[in-house]
C-alpha positions as CSV (number, residue, x, y, z in Angstrom):
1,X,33.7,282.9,-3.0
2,X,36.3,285.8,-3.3
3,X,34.6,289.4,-2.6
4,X,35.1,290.1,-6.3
5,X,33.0,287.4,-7.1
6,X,30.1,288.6,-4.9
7,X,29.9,292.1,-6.4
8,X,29.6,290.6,-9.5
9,X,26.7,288.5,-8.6
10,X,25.2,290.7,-6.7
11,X,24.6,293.1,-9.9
12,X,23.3,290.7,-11.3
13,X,20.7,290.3,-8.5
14,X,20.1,293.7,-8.7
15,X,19.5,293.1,-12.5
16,X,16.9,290.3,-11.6
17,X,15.4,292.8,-9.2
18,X,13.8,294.9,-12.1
19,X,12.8,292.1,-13.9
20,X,10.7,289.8,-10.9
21,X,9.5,293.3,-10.0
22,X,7.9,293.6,-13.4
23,X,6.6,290.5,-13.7
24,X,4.7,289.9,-10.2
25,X,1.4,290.5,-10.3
26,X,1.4,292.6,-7.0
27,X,2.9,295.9,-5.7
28,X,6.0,294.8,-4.1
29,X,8.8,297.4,-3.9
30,X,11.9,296.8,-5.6
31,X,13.6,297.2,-2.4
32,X,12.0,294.0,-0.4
33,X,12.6,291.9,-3.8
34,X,16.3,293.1,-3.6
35,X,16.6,291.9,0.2
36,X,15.3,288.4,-0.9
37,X,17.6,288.3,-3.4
38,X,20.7,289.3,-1.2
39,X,19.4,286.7,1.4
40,X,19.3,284.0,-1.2
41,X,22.9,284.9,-2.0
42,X,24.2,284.6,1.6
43,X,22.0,281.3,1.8
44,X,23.9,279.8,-1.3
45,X,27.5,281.3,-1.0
46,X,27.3,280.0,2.7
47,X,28.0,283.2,4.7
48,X,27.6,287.1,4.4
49,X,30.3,289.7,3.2
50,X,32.4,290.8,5.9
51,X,31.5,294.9,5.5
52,X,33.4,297.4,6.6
53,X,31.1,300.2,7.6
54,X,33.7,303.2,6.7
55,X,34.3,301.7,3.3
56,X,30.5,301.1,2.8
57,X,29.4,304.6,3.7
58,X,32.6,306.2,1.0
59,X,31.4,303.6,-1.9
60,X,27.5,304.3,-1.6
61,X,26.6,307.3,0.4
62,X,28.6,310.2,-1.2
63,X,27.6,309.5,-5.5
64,X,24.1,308.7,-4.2
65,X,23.1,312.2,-2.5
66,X,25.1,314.4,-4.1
67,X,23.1,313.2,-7.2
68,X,20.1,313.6,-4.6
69,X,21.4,316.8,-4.4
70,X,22.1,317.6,-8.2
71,X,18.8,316.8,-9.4
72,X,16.0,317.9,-6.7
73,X,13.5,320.3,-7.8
74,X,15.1,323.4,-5.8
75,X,11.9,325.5,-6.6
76,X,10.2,322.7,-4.4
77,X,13.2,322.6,-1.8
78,X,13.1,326.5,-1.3
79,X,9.2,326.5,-1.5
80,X,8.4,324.2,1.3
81,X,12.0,324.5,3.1
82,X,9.8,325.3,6.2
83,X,8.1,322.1,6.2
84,X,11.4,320.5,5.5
85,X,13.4,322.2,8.1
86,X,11.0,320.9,10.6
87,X,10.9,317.2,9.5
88,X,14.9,317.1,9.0
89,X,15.8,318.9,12.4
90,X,12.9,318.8,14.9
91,X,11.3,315.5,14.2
92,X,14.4,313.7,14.2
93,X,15.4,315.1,17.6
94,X,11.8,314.5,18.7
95,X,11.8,310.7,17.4
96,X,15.6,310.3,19.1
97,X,13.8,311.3,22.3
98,X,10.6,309.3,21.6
99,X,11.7,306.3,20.7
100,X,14.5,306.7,22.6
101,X,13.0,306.3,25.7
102,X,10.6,303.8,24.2
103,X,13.5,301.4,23.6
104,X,14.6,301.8,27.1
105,X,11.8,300.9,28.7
106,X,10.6,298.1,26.4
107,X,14.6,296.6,26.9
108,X,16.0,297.5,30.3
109,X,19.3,295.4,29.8
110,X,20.2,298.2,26.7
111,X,21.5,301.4,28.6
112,X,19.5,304.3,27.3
113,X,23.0,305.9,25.4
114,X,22.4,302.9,23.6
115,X,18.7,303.2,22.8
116,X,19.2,307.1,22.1
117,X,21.8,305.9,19.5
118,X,19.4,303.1,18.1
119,X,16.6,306.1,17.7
120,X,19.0,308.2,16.3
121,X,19.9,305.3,13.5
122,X,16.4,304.8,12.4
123,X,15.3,308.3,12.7
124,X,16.2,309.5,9.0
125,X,14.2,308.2,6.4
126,X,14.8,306.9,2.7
127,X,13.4,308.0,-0.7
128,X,14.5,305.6,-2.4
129,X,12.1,302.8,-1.3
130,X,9.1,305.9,-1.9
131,X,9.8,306.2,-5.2
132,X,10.2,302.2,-5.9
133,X,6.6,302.4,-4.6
134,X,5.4,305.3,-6.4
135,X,6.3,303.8,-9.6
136,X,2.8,301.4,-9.2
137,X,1.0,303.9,-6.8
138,X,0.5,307.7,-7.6
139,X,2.0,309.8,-5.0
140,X,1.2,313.9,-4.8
141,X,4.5,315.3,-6.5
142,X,4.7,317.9,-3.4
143,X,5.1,315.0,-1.3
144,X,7.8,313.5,-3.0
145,X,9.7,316.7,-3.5
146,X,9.2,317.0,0.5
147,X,10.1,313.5,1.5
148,X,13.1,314.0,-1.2
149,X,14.5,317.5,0.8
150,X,13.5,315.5,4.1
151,X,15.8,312.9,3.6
152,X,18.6,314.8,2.3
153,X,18.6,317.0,5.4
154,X,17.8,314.5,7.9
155,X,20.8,311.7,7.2
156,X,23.0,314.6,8.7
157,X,20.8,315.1,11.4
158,X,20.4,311.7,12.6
159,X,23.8,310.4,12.3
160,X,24.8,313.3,14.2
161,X,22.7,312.4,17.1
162,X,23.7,308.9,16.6
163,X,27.0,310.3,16.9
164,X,27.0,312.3,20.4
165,X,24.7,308.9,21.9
166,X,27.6,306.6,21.1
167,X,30.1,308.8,22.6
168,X,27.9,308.9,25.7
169,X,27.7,305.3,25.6
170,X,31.4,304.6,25.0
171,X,32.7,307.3,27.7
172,X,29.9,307.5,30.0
173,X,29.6,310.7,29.7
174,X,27.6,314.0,28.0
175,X,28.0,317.7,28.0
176,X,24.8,319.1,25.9
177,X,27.2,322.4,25.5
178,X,29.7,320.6,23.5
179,X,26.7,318.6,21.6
180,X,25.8,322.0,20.1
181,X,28.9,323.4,19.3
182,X,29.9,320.4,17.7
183,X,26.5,319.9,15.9
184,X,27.2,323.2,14.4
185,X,30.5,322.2,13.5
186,X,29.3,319.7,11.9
187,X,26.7,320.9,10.2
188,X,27.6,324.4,9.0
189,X,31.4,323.0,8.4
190,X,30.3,320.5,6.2
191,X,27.7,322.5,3.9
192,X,30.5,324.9,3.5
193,X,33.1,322.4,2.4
194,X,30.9,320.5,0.2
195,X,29.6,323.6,-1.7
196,X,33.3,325.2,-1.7
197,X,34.5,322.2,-3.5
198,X,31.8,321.7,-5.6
199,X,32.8,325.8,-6.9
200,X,36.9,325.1,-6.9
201,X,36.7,322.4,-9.2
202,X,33.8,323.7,-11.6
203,X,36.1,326.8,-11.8
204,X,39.2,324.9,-12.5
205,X,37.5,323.0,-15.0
206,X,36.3,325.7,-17.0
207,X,39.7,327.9,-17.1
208,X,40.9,324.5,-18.5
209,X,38.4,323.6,-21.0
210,X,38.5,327.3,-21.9
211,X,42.1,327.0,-23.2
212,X,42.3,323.5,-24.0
213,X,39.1,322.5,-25.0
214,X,36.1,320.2,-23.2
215,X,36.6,316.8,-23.2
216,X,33.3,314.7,-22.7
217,X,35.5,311.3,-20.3
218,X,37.3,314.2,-18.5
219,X,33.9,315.6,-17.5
220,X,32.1,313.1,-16.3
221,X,34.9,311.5,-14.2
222,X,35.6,314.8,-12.6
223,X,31.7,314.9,-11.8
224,X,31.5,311.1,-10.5
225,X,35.1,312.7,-8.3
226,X,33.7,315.8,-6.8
227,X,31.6,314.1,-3.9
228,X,34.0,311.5,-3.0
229,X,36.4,314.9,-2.6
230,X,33.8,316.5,-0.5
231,X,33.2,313.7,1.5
232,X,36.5,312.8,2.4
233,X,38.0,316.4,2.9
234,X,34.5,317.1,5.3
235,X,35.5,314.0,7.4
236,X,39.3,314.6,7.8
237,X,37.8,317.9,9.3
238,X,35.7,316.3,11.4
239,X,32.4,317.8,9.5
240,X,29.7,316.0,8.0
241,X,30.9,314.5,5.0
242,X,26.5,313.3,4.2
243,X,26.1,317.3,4.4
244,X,29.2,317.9,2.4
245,X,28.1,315.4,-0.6
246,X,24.8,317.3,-0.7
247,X,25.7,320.7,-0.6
248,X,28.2,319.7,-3.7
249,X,25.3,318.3,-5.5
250,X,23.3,321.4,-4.8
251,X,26.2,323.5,-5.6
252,X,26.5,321.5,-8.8
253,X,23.2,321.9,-10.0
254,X,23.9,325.5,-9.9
255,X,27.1,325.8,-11.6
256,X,25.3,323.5,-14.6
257,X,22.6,326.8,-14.8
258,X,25.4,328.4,-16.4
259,X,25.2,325.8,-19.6
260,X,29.0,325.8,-20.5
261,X,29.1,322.0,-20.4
262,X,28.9,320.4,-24.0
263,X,25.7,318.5,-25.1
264,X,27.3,315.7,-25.9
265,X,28.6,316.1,-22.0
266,X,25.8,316.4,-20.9
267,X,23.8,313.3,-22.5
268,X,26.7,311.1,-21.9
269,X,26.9,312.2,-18.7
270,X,23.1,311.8,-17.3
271,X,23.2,307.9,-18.7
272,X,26.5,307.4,-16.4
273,X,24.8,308.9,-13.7
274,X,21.3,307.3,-14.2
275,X,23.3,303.9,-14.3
276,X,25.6,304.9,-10.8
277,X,22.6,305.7,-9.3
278,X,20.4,302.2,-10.7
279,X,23.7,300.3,-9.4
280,X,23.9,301.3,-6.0
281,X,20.8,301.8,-5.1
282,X,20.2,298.1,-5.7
283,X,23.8,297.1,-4.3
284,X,23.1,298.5,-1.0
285,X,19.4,296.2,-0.4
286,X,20.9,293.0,-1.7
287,X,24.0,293.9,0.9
288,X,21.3,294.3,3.7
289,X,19.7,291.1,2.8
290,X,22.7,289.5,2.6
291,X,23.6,290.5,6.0
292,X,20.3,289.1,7.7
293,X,21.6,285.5,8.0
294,X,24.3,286.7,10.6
295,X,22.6,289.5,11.8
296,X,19.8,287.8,12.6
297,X,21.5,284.9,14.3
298,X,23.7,286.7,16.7
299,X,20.3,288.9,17.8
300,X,19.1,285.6,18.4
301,X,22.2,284.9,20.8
302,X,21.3,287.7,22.7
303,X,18.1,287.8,23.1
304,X,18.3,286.2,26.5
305,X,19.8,289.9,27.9
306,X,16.0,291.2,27.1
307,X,15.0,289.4,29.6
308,X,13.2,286.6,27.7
309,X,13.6,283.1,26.1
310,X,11.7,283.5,23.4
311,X,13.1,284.9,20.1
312,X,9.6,285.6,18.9
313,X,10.0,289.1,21.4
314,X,12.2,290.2,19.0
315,X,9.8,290.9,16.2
316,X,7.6,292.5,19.0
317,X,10.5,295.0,19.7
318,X,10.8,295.9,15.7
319,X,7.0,296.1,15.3
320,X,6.5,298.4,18.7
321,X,8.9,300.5,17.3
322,X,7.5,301.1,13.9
323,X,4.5,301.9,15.3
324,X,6.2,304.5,17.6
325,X,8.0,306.1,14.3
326,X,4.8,305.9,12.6
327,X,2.7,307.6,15.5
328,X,5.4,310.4,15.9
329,X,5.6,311.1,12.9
330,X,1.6,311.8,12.0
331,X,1.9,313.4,15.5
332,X,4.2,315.9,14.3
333,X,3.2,316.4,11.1
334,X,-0.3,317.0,12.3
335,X,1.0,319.5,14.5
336,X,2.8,321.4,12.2
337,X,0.1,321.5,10.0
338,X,-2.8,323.3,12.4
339,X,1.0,325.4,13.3
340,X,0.9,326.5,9.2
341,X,-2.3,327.2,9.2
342,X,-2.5,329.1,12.2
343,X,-0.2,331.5,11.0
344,X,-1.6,331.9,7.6
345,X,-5.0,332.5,9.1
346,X,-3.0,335.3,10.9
347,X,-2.2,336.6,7.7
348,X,-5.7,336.5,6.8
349,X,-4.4,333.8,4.2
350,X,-6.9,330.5,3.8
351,X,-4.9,327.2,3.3
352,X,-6.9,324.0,2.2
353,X,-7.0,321.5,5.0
354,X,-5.6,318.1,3.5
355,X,-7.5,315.3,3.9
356,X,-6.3,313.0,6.9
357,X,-5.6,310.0,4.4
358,X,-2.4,312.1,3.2
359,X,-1.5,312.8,6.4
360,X,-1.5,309.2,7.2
361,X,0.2,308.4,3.6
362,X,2.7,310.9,5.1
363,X,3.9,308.9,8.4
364,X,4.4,305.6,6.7
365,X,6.1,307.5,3.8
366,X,8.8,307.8,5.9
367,X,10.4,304.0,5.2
368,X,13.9,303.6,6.9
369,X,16.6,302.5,4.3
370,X,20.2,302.6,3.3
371,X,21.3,305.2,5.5
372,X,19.7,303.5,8.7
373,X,21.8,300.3,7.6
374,X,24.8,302.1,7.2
375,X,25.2,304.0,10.8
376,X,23.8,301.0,12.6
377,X,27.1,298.9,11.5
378,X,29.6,301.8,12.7
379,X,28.7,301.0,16.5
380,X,31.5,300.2,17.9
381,X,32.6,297.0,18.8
382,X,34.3,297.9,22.6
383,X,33.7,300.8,25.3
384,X,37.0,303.1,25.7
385,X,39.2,300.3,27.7
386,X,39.1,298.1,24.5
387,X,37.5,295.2,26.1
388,X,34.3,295.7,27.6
389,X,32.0,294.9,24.7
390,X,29.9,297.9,23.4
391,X,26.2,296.6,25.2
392,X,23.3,295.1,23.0
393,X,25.4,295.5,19.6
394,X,23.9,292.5,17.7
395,X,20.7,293.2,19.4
396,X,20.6,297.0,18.0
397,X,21.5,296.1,14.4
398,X,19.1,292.9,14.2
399,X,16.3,295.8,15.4
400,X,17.5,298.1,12.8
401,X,17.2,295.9,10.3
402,X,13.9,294.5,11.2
403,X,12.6,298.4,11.1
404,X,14.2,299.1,7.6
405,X,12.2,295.7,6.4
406,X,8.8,296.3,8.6
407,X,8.3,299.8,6.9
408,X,8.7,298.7,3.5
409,X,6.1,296.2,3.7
410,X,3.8,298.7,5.9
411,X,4.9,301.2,2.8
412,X,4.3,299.2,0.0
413,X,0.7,297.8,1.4
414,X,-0.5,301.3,2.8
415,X,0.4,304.0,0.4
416,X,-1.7,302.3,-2.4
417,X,-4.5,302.2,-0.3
418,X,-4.5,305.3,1.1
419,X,-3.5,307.2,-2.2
420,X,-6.1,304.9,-4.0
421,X,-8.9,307.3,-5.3
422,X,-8.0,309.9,-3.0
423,X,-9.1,313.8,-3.8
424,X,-5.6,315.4,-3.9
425,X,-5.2,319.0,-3.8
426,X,-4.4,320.5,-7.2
427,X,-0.9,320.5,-8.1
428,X,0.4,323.8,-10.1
429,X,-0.1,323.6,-14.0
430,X,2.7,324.0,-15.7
431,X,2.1,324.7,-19.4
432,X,2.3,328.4,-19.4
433,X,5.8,328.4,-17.8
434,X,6.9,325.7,-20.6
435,X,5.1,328.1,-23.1
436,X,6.6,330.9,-22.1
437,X,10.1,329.4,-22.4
438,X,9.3,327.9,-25.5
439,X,8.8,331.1,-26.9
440,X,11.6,332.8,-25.5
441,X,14.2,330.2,-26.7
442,X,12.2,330.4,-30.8
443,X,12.6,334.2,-30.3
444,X,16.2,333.9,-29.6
445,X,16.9,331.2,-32.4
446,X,15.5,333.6,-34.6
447,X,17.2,336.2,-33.7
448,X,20.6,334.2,-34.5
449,X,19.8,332.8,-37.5
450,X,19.5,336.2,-38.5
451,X,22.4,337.5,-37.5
452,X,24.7,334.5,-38.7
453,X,22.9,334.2,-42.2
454,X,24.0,337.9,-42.7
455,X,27.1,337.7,-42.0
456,X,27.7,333.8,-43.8
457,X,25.9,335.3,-46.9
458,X,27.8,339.1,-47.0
459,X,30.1,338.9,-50.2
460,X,29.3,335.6,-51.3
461,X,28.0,334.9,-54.9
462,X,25.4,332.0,-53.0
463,X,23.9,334.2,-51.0
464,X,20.4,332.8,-51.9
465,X,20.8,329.7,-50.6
466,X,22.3,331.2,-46.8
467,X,19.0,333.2,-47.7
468,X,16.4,330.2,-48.6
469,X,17.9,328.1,-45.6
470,X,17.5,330.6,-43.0
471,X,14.1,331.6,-43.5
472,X,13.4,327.9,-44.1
473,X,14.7,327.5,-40.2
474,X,13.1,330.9,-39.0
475,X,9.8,329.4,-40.6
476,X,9.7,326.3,-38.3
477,X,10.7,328.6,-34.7
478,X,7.4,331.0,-36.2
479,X,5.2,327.9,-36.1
480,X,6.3,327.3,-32.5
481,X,5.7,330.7,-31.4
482,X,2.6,330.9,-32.7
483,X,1.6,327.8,-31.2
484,X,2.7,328.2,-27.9
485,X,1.1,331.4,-27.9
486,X,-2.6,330.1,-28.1
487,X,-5.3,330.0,-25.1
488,X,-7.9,328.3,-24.1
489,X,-9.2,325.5,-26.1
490,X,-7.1,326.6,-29.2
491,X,-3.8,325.6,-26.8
492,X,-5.5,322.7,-26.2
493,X,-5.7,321.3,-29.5
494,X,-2.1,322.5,-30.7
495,X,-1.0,320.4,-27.8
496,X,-3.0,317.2,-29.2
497,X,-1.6,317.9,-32.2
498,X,1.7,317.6,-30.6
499,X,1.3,314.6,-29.2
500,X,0.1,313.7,-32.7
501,X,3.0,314.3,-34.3
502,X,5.3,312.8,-31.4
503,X,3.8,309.5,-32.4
504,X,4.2,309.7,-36.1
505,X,7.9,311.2,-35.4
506,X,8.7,308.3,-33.0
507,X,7.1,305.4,-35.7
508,X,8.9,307.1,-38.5
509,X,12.4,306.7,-36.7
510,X,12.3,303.1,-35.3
511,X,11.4,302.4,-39.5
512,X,14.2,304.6,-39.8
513,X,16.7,302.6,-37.9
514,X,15.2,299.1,-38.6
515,X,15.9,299.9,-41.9
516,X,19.3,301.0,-41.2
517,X,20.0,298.0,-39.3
518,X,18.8,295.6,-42.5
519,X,21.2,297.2,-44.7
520,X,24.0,297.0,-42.6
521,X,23.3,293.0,-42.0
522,X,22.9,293.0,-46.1
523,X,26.4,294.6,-46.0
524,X,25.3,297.7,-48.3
525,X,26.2,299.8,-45.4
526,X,29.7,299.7,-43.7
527,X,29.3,299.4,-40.0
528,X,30.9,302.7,-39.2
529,X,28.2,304.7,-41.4
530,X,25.4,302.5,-39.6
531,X,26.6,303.2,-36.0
532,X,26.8,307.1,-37.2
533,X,23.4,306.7,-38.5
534,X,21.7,304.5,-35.8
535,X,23.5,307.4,-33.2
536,X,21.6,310.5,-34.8
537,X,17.8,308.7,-34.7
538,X,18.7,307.0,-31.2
539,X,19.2,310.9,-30.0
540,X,16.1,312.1,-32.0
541,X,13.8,309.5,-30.4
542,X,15.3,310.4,-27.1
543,X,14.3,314.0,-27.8
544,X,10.9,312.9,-28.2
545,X,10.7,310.5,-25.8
546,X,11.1,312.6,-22.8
């Protein structure tokens, strides 16, 4: 079957994904129903696609954080960048070390370059499988918006690390001085590039749709560009293109603050996005699952350099090392914690203690994922004479694997239970600060329909009717204001009443646009007027739907 061929049917797996996840009766993630998908395809097809590790991490990694990127909370990121400083930077040099030794000791025959790199691999963490299992379990939206930052910090991080381990492995050799300077490099270069491109192009874009006009394809295609750009220009430098990607998204995110973008940009926009985002998410857990069959075999081939016949060790070495991730993980976060609070009882601040459930929920939030697949299949293949084999290859990507797999499962059985009637601390209410910018965004309509009803209506024999409609418009922005500006239990019940009239609104368009669709079948309505019509209530349900 030609690779062509594949792709296609492995969309559609990733379209059967969302439909067996639905109709299971129990929590299993997405991801772990995507992998038994991508396993059944290698099963049928009789072999696994031949992946070329550079061309998987251009395809999927770029679009995927730089929308990561784009659309975290940065109120969230900012607020708790502490927390996810620590997590990104000094837990994944702290796991490398960990785990590295762990590995090591546990497999003697795999030099400890090797089992630094391994660490380093599974070190950063995935939110993709998280949210796949927050969708059936509740999960604190702190939590996600730390786990979210974590992860968009920590692919640099650990691929980084992965980086320097290989080239100790390959040349037998380490200078910790170079390490730093190049991290730094590496780091700081590649924030820089990605945010620098991100601003070029916006500013380009806007000088042009200035003179000539926005045009919605342009748009998006320039967005879906920009972290491919970033990517590529931060590795021909030698910086981290992961870093460059999300510093473009962030950058983006910002430049969109300044709303010059059409609407109709914008909506069309988001739904190419949403789809990108559904598409390769997916794509990249059937590919893992189609790669088990031959991943899994040539681990078994060399499991003998372990030091034992029986292949059964292997899932020993993935479990053992889970539970090492999981234990320095709640080790560390538990020490940062009584860190926090030490310094805020310094302040003579009082910080509620979290119960030790969420910590828990914390360390086996952090599930291994794409980006652990990804810089597992770059090891190399020889040392630096081109013909010594690179030691314990197959064995490090079958235990890679098995660790992106093992904490899924331990994810999707443990969050619900842990999470499951747990006292949560109280997450900020947000009404007010909707309020307040509801009213703020009335008070400016009004104050434009105002203005441009003066001057449509100044020498004109209609001016009534510019007169009637604007206060007509102005009328509806008053009602707003004055329900937005209501306390107490007043607020309350304008906000029921709201909801109230979201339902009616919602039933009175689908009637609207079932009726629109009869007459067009009873050809009394020509297509084109129908598609018009069907367009404007498809956008007003949207409104209201959201």
């Amino acid at each position: 079957m030609d690779s062509i061929t594949i792709g296609l049917v492995m969309l559609l797996a990733v379209i059967l994904s969302g439909t067996i996840s639905r109709l299971l009766p129990l929590a299993i993630p997405m991801p772990l129903i995507q992998i038994a998908l991508g396993a059944a395809i290698a099963a049928v097809t009789g072999g696994g696609v031949e992946l070329q590790p550079d061309i998987f991490f251009l395809l999927f990694l770029p679009p995927l954080l730089f929308l990561d990127g784009w659309r975290i909370p940065k109120e969230g990121l900012f607020r708790d960048k502490a927390v996810i400083l620590e997590l990104a930077l000094g837990l994944v040099v702290f796991t490398v070390i960990g785990v590295g030794f762990l590995i090591h000791w546990m497999i003697p025959a795999m030099p400890l370059a090797v089992a630094f790199a391994l660490a380093a691999i599974v070190s950063p963490t995935d939110p993709v499988a998280v949210s796949a299992i927050a969708q059936r379990v509740t999960i604190p939206p702190r939590l996600m918006h730390i786990l979210e930052g974590e992860s968009l910090l920590n692919d640099a991080s650990g691929l980084v690390c992965m980086r320097f381990a290989v080239a100790a492995a390959v040349s037998g050799s380490f200078s910790l001085s170079d390490a730093v300077g190049t991290f730094l490099w590496v780091s700081v270069g590649g924030i820089v590039i990605g945010a620098g491109c991100t601003w070029l192009v916006v500013r380009i874009k806007d000088i042009v749709s200035r003179k000539l006009g926005e045009e919605p394809g342009s748009q998006i295609l320039i967005s879906l560009l920009i972290p491919f750009g970033a990517y590529l220009i931060a590795e021909h430098l030698h910086c981290s293109g992961i870093l460059a990607a999300v510093a473009a998204g962030i950058a983006m995110s910002y430049g969109e603050l300044r709303g010059k973008a059409l609407a109709i940009t914008r909506v069309r926009r988001n739904a190419v996005w949403d789809t990108v985002q559904f598409a390769l998410n997916g794509t990249m857990f059937v590919l893992l699952g189609e790669q088990l069959p031959g991943i899994v075999s040539g681990a078994a081939r060399v499991v003998t350099e372990t030091g034992h016949m029986d292949p059964l060790w292997l899932i020993f070495y993935v479990i053992a090392i889970n539970v090492a991730l999981a234990l320095l993980r709640f080790a560390w976060v538990w020490v940062s914690l009584h860190f926090t609070m030490f310094r805020a009882a310094r302040r003579g601040q009082h910080i509620r203690k979290p119960h030790w459930k969420l910590l828990v929920a914390t360390s086996l939030a952090g599930v291994r994922g794409a980006i652990t697949l990804a810089g597992v299949l770059t090891l190399p293949f020889f040392l630096d004479d081109g013909v010594t084999p690179f030691p314990a290859r197959d064995l490090a990507i079958f235990l890679a694997a098995g660790v992106i797999i093992f904490s899924l499962i331990a994810a999707s059985v443990g969050l619900p239970f842990l999470l499951k009637h747990l006292q949560l601390p109280p997450e900020p209410d947000h009404h007010q600060e909707e309020d307040t910018a509801r009213i703020a965004s009335a008070e400016a309509a009004i104050r434009m329909i105002e203005k441009l009803q003066h001057a449509m209506s100044e020498g004109r024999t209609d001016a009534d009717l510019y007169g009637q409609v604007g206060t007509r418009l102005m009328e509806l922005y008053r009602e707003r204001i004055d329900g937005r500006s209501k306390v107490g239990d007043e607020a309350e019940e304008v906000r029921r009443m709201e909801e109230v009239d979201k339902r009616l609104r919602l039933a009175a368009l689908r009637a609207e646009r079932d009726e629109i669709f009869r007459l067009s079948r009873a050809r009394k309505v020509s297509e084109e007027i129908a598609r018009k019509l069907i367009r404007e209530i498809d956008l007003a349900e949207t409104r209201y739907s959201s």
